[in-house]
C-alpha positions in Angstrom: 0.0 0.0 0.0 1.5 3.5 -0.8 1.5 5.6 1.9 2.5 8.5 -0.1 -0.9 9.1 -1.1 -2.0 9.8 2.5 0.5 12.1 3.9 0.0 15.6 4.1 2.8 17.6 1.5 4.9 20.1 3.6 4.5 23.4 2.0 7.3 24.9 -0.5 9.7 27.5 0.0 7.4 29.4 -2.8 4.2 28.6 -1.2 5.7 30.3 2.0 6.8 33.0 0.5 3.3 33.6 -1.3 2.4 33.6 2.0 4.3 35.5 3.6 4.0 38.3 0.7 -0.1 38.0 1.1 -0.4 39.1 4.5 1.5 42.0 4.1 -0.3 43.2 1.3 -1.1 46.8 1.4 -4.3 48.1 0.8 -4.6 50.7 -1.9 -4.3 54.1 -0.8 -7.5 56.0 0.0 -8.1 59.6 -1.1 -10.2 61.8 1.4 -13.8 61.7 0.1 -13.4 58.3 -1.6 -16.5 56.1 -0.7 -16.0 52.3 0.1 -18.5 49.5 1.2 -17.4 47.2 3.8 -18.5 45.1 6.4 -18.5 45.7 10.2 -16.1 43.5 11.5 -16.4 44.9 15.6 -18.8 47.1 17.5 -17.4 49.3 20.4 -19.0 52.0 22.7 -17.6 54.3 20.8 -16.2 53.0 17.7 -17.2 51.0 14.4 -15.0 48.8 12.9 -15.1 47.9 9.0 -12.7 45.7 7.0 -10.2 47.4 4.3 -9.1 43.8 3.4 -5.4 43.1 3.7 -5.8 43.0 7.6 -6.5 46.3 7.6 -9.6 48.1 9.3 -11.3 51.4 9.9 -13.0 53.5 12.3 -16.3 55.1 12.4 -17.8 56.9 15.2 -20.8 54.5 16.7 -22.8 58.0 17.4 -23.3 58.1 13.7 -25.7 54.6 13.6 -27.7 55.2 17.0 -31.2 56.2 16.3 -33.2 59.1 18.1 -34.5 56.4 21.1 -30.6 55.6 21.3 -31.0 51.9 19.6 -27.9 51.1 17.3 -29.1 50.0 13.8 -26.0 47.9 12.6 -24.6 44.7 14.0 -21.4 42.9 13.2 -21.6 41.1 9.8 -23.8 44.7 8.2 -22.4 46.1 4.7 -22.5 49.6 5.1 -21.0 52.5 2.8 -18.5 55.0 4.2 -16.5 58.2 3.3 -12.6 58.1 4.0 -12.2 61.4 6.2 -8.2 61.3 7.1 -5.5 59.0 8.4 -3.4 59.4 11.6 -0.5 56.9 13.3 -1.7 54.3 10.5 -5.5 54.7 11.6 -8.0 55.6 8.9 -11.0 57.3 10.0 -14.2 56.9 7.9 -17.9 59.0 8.4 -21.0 58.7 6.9 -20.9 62.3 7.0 -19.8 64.7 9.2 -21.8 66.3 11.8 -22.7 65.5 15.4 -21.4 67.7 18.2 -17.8 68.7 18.3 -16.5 68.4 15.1 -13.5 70.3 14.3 -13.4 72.6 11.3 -10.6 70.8 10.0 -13.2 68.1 8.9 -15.1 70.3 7.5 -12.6 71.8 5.4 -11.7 68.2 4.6 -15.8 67.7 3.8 -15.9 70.9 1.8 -12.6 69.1 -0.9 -13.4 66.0 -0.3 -17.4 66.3 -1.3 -18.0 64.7 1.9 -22.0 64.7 3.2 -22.3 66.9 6.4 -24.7 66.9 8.7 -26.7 70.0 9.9 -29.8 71.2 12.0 -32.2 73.5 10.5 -32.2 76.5 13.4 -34.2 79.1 11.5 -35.6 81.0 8.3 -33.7 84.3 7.4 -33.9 86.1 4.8 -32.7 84.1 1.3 -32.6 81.1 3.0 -31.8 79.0 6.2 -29.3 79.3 9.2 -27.8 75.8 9.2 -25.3 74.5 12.1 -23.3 71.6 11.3 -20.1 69.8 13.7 -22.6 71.0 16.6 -21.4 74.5 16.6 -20.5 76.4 13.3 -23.3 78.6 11.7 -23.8 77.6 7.3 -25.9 79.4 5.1 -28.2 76.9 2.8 -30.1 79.6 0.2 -34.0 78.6 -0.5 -33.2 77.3 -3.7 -30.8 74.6 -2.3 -33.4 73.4 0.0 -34.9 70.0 -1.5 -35.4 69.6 -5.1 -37.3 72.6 -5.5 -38.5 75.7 -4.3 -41.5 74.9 -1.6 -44.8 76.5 -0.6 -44.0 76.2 3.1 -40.3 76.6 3.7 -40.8 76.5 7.7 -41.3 73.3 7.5 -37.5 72.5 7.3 -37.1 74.4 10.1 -36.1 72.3 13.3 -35.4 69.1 11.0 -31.9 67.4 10.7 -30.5 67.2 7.5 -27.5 65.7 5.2 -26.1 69.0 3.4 -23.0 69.0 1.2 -20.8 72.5 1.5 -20.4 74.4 -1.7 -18.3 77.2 -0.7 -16.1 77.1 2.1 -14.3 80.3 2.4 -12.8 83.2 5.3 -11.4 80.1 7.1 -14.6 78.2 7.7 -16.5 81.6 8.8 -18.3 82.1 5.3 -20.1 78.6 4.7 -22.7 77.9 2.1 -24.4 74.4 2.2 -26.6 72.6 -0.4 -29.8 69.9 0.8 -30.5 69.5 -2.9 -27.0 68.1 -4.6 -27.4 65.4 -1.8 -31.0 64.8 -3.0 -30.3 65.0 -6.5 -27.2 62.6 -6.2 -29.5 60.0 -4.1 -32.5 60.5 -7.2 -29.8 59.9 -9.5 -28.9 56.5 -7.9 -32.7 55.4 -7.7 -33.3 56.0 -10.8 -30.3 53.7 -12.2 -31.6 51.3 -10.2 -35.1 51.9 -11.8 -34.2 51.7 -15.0 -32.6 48.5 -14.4 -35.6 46.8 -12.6 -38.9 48.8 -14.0 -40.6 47.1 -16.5 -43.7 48.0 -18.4 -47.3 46.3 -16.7 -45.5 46.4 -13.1 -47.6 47.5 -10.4 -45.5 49.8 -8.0 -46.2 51.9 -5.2 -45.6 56.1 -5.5 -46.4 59.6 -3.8 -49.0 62.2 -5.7 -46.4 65.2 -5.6 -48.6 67.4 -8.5 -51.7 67.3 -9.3 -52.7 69.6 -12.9 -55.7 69.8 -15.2 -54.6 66.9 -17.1 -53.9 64.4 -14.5 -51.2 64.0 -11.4 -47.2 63.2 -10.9 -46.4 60.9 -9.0 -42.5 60.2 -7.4 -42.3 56.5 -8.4 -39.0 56.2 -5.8 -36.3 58.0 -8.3 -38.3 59.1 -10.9 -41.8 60.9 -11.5 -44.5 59.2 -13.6 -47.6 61.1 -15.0 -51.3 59.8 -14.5 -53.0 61.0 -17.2 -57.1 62.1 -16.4 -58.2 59.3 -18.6 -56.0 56.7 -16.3 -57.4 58.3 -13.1 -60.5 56.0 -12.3 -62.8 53.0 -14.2 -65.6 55.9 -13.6 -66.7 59.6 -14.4 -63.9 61.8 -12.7 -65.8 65.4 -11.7 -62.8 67.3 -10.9 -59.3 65.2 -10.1 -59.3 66.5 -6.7 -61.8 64.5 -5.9 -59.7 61.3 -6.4 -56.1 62.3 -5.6 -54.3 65.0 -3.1 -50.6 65.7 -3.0 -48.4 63.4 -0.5 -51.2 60.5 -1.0 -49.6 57.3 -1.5 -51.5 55.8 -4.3 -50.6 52.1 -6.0 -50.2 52.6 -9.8 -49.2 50.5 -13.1 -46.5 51.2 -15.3 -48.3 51.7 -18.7 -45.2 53.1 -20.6 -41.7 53.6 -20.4 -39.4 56.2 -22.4 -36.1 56.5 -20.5 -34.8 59.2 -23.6 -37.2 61.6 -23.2 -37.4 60.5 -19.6 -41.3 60.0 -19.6 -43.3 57.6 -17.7 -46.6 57.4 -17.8 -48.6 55.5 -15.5 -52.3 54.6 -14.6 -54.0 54.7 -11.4 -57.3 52.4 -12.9 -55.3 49.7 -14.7 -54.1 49.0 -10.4 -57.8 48.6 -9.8 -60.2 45.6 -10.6 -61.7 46.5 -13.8 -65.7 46.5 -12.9 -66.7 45.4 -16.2 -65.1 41.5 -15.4 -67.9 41.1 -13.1 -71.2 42.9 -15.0 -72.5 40.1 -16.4 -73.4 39.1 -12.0 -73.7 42.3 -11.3 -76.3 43.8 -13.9 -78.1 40.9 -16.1 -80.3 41.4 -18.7 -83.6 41.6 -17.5 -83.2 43.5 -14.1 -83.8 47.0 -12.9 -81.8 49.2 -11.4 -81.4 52.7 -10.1 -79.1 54.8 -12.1 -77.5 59.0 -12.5 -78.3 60.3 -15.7 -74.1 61.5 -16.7 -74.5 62.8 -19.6 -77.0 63.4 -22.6 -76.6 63.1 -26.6 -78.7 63.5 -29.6 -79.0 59.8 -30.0 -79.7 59.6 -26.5 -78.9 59.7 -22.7 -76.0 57.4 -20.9 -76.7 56.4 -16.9 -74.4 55.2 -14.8 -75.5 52.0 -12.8 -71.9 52.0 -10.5 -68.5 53.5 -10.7 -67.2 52.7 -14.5 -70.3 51.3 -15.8 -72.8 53.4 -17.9 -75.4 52.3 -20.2 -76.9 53.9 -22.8 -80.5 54.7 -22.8 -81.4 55.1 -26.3 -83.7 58.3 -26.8 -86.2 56.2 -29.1 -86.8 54.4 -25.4 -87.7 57.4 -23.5 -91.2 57.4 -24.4 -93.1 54.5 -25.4 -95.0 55.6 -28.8 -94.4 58.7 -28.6 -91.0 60.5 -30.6 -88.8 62.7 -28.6 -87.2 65.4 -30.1 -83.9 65.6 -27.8 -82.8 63.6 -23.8 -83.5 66.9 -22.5 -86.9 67.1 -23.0 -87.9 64.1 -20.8 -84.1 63.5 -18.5 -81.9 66.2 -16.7 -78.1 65.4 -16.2 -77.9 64.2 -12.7 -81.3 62.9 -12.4 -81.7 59.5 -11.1 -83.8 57.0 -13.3 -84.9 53.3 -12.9 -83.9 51.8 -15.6 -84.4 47.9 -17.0 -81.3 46.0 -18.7 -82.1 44.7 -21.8 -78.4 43.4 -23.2 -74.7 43.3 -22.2 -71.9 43.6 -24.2 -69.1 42.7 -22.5 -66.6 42.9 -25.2 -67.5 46.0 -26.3 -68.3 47.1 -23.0 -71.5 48.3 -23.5 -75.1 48.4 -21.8 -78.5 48.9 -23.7 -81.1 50.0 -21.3 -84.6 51.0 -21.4 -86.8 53.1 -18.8 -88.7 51.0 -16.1 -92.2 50.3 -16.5 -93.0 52.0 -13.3 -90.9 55.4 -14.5 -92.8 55.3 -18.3 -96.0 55.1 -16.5 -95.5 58.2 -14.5 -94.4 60.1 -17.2 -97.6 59.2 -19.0 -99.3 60.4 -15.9 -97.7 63.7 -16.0 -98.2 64.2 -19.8 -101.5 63.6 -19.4 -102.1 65.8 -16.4 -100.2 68.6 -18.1 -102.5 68.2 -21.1 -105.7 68.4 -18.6 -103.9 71.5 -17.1 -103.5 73.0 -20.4 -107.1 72.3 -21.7 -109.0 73.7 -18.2 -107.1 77.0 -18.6 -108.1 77.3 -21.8 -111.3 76.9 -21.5 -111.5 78.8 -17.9 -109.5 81.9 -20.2 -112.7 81.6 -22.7 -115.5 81.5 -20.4 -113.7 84.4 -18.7 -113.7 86.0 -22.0 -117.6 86.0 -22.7 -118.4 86.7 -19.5 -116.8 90.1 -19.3 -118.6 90.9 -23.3 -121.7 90.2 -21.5 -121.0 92.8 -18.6 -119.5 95.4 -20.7 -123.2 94.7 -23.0 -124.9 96.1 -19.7 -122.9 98.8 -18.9 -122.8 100.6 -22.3 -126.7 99.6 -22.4 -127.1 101.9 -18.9 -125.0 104.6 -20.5 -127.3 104.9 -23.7 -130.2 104.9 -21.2 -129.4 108.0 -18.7 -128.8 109.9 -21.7 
């Protein structure tokens, strides 16, 4: 039997010397600002620990991943993204951004070249803009139109918030510092919508936020990019005014309907998210049944009633009257008027209703014709008897004028 098979080869000079060579491998050299994504390797009290590979690590402050109750959000093992901020006795120091209490200006300046996020709290609305302090203690300018993506209604409402800000100008030895919300939210948009365009498909249902709402239908922020819901992709049914459907900051559940990523348009429909009520008229309104129904709208050829939200029949005007020809809808139906109406056939493929008035309604209207008529005929008549009535009595009185003279 050959033991040689079985016993474990000692390792070469070479395959020392690889080794030797691979643990000191040095990482590559980080420029301040440069973002890397590593994983927490040890959690501290006060520090964050991420692996640079090459048994190197970094350092983040733990402050910078504690929520507002206090509760750290990351645990060892977490993939997190991080800005290198500077390197001292072989120690590289990363940030998320820099803010918190206590940070010197020399990060800052180091934020300002190194396009490094900052963070800053909102104090107060002066005039052109907002008084912004970020490292705890140093006083920014952000002007209105860096604020956001765009110039807002209500700008106290940033006031008192914490916010990510990049500097823009740095100048007079950190005493003249301009800050930008927007670049940051602009940059972030950017990202979402790469990722959108690589996962958005046409006929997906996603979720978004009503951020306009115009004449011809509503935007909606999609998560990186803004859709338009056009008024004919509101609702199934007759839309009054769009307001009555959608407000800005509603979430609303919409389907991707078309995508054009070169003239960056998407359209989207708000209905098409909705069960279609014409998959279940057949159960809902057979032929044969009665129902109560709002006159919407009226046409020469006739008047159409709705029976539910995006389901109108049409009520054709040679059905109006029984016998009898009407000239126009408007002389027997008013728009908004309800009706009882009978089904008489479904279409379901080319969505359509034929209906005809209720027994019931025709015989009122009969009723009313027919009183009208009588109404018509007693007045005439009373206007005629009135008529020779007053001959007689002016007979008499020019008779007892010819008789005293």
């Amino acid at each position: 039997m050959d033991n040689d098979n079985n016993q474990t080869k000692e390792p070469t000079e070479e395959s020392f010397e690889e080794l030797l060579n691979q643990s000191f491998v040095k990482p590559n050299r980080l420029k301040p600002g440069q973002k890397v994504e590593s994983v927490i390797v040890k959690i501290t009290d006060e520090w964050i620990f991420i692996d640079l590979g090459g048994k190197t690590e970094g350092y983040l402050s733990t402050r910078e991943f504690v929520d507002e109750q206090g509760n750290l959000t990351v645990n060892t093992g977490d993939r997190i993204e991080a800005f290198f901020l500077s390197s001292e006795n072989n120690e590289q120091l990363f940030t998320t951004r820099v803010g918190g209490s206590g940070a010197p200006n020399t990060h800052l300046e180091e934020a300002f070249h190194a396009n490094i996020p900052v963070e800053g709290y909102v104090g107060k609305e002066i005039k052109g803009g907002f008084e912004v302090t970020i490292g705890g203690s140093v006083r920014a300018f952000c002007p209105f139109s860096q604020m956001g993506l765009g110039r807002q209604a209500n700008p106290e409402e940033y006031v008192g918030k914490r916010l990510n800000f990049k500097i823009i100008e740095y100048g007079n030895q950190g005493r003249n510092i301009i800050v930008s919300n927007r670049a940051l939210v602009e940059q972030e948009r950017q990202a979402q919508k790469e990722a959108l365009r690589e996962s958005l498909q046409e006929g997906m249902t996603v979720k978004g936020t009503v951020t306009a709402i115009r004449d011809f239908g509503a935007f909606a922020d999609i998560g990186g990019a803004e859709g338009l819901i056009p008024m004919s992709e509101i609702g199934w049914g007759t839309i009054g005014t769009i307001h009555d459907v959608l407000q800005v900051d509603q979430e609303v559940e919409v389907v991707v309907i078309k995508l054009d990523w070169e003239q960056d348009r998407i359209s989207l429909s708000l209905k098409q998210a909705q069960p279609d009520p014409w998959d279940s008229v057949q159960g809902t309104f057979p032929e044969g049944t009665l129902h109560t129904g709002t006159v919407a709208r009226l046409q020469n050829f006739g008047a159409f009633v709705t029976l539910s939200p995006g389901i109108d029949g049409l009520l054709h005007v040679s059905k109006l009257r029984a016998g009898k020809k009407v000239n126009h809808p408007r002389d027997v139906l008013a728009e908004g008027e309800t009706v009882e109406v009978r089904v008489d056939s479904v279409d379901t493929e080319k969505k359509r209703i034929s209906l005809s008035l209720a027994a019931a309604v025709q015989d009122r209207q009969q009723q009313q014709d027919d009183y009208h008529k009588y109404v018509k005929k007693e007045k005439k008549a009373s206007s005629q008897s009135l008529g020779t009535l007053g001959d007689i009595l002016k007979a008499k009185l020019d008779e007892k004028k010819k008789s005293k003279k």
